[in-house]
N, C-alpha and C positions, 0 to 999 in steps of 0.2 A: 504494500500500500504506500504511495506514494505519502509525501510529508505537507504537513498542511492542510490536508484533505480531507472531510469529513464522510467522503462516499462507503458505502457497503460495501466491506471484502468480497462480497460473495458477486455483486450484481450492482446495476445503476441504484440511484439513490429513490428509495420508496418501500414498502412494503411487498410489494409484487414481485421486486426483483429475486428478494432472501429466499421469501416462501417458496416460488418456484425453482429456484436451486435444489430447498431442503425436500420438496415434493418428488422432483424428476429425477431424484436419487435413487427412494424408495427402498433408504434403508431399514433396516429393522431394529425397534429401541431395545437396547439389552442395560439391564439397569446394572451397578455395581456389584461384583461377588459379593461373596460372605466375608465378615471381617476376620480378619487375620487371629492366627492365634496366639494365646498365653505367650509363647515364647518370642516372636515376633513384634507384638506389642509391647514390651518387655524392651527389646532391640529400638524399638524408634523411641520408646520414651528416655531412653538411658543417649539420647541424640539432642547435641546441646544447639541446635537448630531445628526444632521439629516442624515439619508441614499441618498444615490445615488439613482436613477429612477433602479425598477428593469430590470433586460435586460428581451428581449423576450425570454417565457418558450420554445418556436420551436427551437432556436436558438444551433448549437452545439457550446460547449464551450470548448477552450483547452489551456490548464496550461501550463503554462512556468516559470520553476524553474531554473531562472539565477544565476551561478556560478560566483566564482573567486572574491566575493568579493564587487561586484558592487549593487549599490542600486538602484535601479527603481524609488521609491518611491520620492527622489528628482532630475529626471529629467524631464521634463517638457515633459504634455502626447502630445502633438503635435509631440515636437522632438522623445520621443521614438516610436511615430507610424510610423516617418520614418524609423528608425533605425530597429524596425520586418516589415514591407513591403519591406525595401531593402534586409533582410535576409530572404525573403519566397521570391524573386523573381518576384514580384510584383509590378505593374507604382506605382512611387509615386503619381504623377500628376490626380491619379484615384480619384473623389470626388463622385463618384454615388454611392459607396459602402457601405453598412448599416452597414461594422461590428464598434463597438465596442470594447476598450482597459481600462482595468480596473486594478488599481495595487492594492494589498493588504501588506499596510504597516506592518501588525502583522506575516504575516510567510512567507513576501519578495519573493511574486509568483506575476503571471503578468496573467488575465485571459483577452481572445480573446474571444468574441460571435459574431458568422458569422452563418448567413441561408443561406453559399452557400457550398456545399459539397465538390466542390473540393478547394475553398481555403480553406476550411479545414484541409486538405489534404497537403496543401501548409506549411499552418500554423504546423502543427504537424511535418513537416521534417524538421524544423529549428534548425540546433545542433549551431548555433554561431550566437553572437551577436556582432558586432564590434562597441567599443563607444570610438571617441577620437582616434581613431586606434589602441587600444588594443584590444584583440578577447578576447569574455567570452565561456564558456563553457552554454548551455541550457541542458535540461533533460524535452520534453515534454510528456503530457499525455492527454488522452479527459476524459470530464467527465462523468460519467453514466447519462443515458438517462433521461427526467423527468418520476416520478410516476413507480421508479422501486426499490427495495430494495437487499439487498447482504446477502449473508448466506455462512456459511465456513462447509465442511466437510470434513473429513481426508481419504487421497488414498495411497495408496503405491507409492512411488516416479519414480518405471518406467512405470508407467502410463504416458502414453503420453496427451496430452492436447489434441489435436483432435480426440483420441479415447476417454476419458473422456465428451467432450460435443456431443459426437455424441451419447453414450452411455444413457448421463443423457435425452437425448430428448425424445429417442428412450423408455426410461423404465417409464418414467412419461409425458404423453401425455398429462394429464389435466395441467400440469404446462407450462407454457410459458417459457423460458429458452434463455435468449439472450445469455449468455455468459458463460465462465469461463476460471479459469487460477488457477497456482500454484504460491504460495505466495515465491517467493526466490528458493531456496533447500531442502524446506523444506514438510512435506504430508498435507499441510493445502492446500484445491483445495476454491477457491474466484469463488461463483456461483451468477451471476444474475440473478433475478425475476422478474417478469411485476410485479406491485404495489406493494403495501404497506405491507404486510406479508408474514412473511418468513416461510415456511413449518414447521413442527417438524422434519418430517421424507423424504429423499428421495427417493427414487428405484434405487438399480445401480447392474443390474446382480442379480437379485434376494434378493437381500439384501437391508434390511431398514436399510440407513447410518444416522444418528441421526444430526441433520441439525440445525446449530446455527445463530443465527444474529452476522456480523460482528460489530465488537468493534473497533472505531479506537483509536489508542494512543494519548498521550498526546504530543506534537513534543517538544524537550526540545536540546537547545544546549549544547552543551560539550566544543565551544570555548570560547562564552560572558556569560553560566550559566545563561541563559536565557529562559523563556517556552516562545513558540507561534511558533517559527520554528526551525530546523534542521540546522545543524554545515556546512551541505553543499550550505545553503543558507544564511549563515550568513554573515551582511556586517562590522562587526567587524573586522579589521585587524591590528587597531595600540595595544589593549593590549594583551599580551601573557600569556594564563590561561594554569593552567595545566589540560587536559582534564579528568581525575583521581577524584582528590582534589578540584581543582579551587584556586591550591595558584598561586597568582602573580607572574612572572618573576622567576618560578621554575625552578630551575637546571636539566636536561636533567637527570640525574643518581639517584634522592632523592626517597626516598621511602614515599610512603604514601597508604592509604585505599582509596578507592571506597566510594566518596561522592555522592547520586545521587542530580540531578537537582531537579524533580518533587515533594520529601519528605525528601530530606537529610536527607535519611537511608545512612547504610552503606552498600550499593552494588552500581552496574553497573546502571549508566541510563540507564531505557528502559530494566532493568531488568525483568522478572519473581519473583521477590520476593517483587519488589515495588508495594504496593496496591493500590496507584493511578496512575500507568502508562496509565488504561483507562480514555477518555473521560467521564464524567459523561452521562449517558443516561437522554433524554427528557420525561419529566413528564408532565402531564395534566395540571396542573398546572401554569408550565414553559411555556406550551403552551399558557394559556388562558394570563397571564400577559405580559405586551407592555417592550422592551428591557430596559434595568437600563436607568437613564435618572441622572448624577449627577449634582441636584440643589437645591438648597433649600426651603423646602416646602411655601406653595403661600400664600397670607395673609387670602385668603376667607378664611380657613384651621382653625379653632381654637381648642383649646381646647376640648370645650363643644363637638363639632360633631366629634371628632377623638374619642374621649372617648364613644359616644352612639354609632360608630361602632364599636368598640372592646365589647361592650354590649354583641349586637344586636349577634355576631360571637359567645361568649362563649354560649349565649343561645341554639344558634340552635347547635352546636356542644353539650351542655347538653341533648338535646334534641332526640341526634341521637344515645350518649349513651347510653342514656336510654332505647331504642329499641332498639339496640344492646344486651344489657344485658337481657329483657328479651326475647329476639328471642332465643338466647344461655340458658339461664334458663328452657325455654320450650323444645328445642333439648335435652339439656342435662336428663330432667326427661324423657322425651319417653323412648331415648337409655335408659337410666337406668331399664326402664319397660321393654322393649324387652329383655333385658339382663340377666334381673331375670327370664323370661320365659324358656332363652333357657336354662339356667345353670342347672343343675342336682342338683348342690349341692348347700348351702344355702349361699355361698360367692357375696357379693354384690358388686358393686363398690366402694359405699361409705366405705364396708372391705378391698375391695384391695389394695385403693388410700386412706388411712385416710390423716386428713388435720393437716402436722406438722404446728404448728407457724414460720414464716420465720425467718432467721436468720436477723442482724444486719446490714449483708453487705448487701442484700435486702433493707431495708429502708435507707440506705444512700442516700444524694443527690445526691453524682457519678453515681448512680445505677440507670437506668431507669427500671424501673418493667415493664413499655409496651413492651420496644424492648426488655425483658428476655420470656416474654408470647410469642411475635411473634415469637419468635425461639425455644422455644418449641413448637408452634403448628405448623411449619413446621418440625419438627422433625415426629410430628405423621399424617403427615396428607400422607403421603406416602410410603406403606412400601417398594418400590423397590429403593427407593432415600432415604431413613433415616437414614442408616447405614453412606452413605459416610457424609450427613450434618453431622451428628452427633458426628462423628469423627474430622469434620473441626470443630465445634463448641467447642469439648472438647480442641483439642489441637492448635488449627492456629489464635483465634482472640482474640488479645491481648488489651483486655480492664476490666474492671473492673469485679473479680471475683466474682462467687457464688457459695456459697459451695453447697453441695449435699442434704442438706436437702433445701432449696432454691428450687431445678429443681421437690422433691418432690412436694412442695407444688404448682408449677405453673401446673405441670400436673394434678396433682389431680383438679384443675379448670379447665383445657379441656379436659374433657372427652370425646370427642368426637369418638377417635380412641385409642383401644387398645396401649399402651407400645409395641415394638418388644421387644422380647426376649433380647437379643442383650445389649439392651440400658437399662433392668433390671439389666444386669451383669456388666454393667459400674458405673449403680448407684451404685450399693453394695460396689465398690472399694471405696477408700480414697483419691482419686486424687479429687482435685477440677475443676470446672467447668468454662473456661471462655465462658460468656454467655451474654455478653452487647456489641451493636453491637456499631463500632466508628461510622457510620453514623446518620445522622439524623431520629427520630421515624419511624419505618415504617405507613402510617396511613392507608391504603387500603391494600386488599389480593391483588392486582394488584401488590405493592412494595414490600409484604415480599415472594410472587414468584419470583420476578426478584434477592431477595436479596438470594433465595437460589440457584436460577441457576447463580448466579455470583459467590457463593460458589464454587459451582461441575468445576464451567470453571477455576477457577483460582487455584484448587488445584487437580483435580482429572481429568486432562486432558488423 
């Protein structure tokens, strides 16, 4: 969802939009399991951060992003449920009602869950909040349905939005299609999916439009220089920042550069040139381990068994190298055999790819040699995508350089797939290579695919 915006995640701004999203899903309400047992509940309480009771997964839920300055988060949820039932028109005096009011202190929204569709309804046409007799401005939205995911593809801007989902239904019948919308003014169309995978590709008029999973931003203020929400929800108002800079009690006429919030580069927050304006995406990993918990490890804890688990880790990780290395050993001599078959002439691989000695800047500890290998072998491991990585690799990622005999020597160890053309006539030049990625190792082909389609998204839009 674009910033500043008050439209419906799901659909244009109205009641019609949401509802017929959450209708032409037609999923089916499964309400919360049974709660956890003795020993479990046990575990979260002994959590010196505990969560809230999840709300019900049936339940629609819709966002209310309070203006003008006012903080949710210190007024008392009693009193603010009168204050949204007085503004959705609604008995106070109503106690049979199941919904739920929940405020999120980190980006100052107010989420409502109700299993009843027209105070849904209610609740989404609320533009004012009156506290103390002052009126706030709201900006509300529903949220997408459970077990659906979002994909963006680009349309020509007079595309209309109801010939666009009427189109995308109509041309991809095995896809489910709740919704869509366009993101601002801009030709990025925001498409919903029933579950968890977003297509590659989708049909629109005969044409395979190439179909991306939405990224959301990083939400970053421009008033308090603050990440977690937006300058329109910020309840910040006694200090005055410059929204620019961030210098204090600026002069209206002073000149200054473009500080961003997110990396304090020198652009625009929320730029196109900042490399962390995305959200970090959710890893397996991230998955399987329980949210940060900050305390200090427990007495049972000692030494001795922290140290025979980190053992026990390097082993099996040696372990898996090691079959890695020779699964790659044994591909790598087939191909070589097949190769020497087809060739006419007596040039082998091991002739075409001889093995330079790396350079110096290679063995540095700056230099990771894993993430210089996984970017080489996503360079070859595609030839319709290679050109564009390979270009973002030579000149966009500013991290620690490797020179040309460097990229020689790591290809020459994936042999897997031929050099393009192409990417011989870049080696031959004198330009150096940067080729170490700032993020962390990639350790799975699952992360250095995702590492090069975040490539192509972020420079080769």
């Amino acid at each position: 969802m674009s910033a500043g915006t008050g439209r419906d995640a799901a659909g244009v701004d109205g009641a019609r939009s949401w509802r017929a999203i959450h209708e032409s899903l037609s999923r089916q309400r499964q309400h919360p399991s049974s709660p956890p047992s003795h020993a479990v509940a046990q575990e979260r309480q002994s959590r010196a951060a505990p969560k809230p009771p999840p709300l019900p997964r049936s339940d629609y839920k819709i966002i209310l992003r309070v203006r003008g300055g006012l903080n949710c988060a210190v007024i008392h949820p009693c009193v603010l449920r009168q204050i949204i039932l007085k503004a959705a028109g609604l008995p106070i005096s109503d106690r049979t009602s199941s919904d739920q009011i929940r405020v999120n202190s980190i980006n100052h929204t107010v989420l409502i869950s109700t299993p009843d569709l027209d105070r849904a309804d209610l609740y989404h046409g609320i533009r004012l909040l009156n506290f103390n007799g002052t009126p706030h401005e709201v900006a509300t939205h529903v949220a997408d349905p459970v077990d659906t995911c979002r994909g963006t593809v680009l349309l020509p801007s007079d595309y209309s939005e109801d010939e666009i989902i009427s189109t995308l239904r109509r041309c991809n019948p095995k896809l489910t299609i709740g919704g869509a919308r366009r993101l601002g003014s801009t030709e990025t169309i925001l498409i919903i999916f029933q579950g968890k995978i977003v297509p590659y590709y989708v049909h629109y008029e005969g044409c395979a439009l190439r179909c991306r999973p939405f990224r959301q931003k990083v939400e970053a203020c421009t008033r308090c220089r603050q990440i977690g929400h937006r300058q329109d929800v910020c309840t910040n108002t006694s200090d005055t920042l410059c929204p620019k800079c961030g210098l204090k009690d600026a002069p209206m006429d002073h000149e200054c550069d473009h500080v961003c919030v997110v990396c304090n580069g020198n652009h625009e927050t929320g730029s196109s040139l900042c490399r962390q304006r995305f959200k970090p995406r959710p890893t397996r990993s991230m998955e399987k381990q329980d949210p940060p918990i900050h305390r200090s490890p427990s007495r049972e804890q000692t030494h001795g068994s922290s140290q025979r688990k980190s053992r026990s880790k390097s082993k099996e990780r040696g372990r898996k190298s090691r079959s890695k290395s020779k699964e790659r050993g044994r591909r790598s001599s087939a191909s070589k055999s097949k190769d020497r078959g087809r060739r006419s002439d007596s040039t082998t691989q091991d002739d075409a790819w001889p093995a330079p000695s790396p350079s110096p800047a290679l063995t540095n500890s700056s230099v990771n040699s894993h993430q210089v290998a996984a970017a080489a072998s996503v360079l070859a491991s595609s030839s319709e995508e290679a050109e564009e990585a390979a270009i973002a690799l030579a000149l966009t990622i500013p991290s620690s350089s490797v020179i040309i005999t460097d990229l020689n020597h790591i290809m020459w160890r994936c042999p897997k797939h031929p050099l393009p053309p192409f990417l011989k006539r870049l080696i031959s030049s004198e330009e150096q290579w940067e080729a170490a990625l700032r993020s962390s190792r990639p350790a799975t082909q699952e992360a250095i695919l995702e590492w090069a389609e975040r490539v192509e998204e972020d420079y080769f839009k």
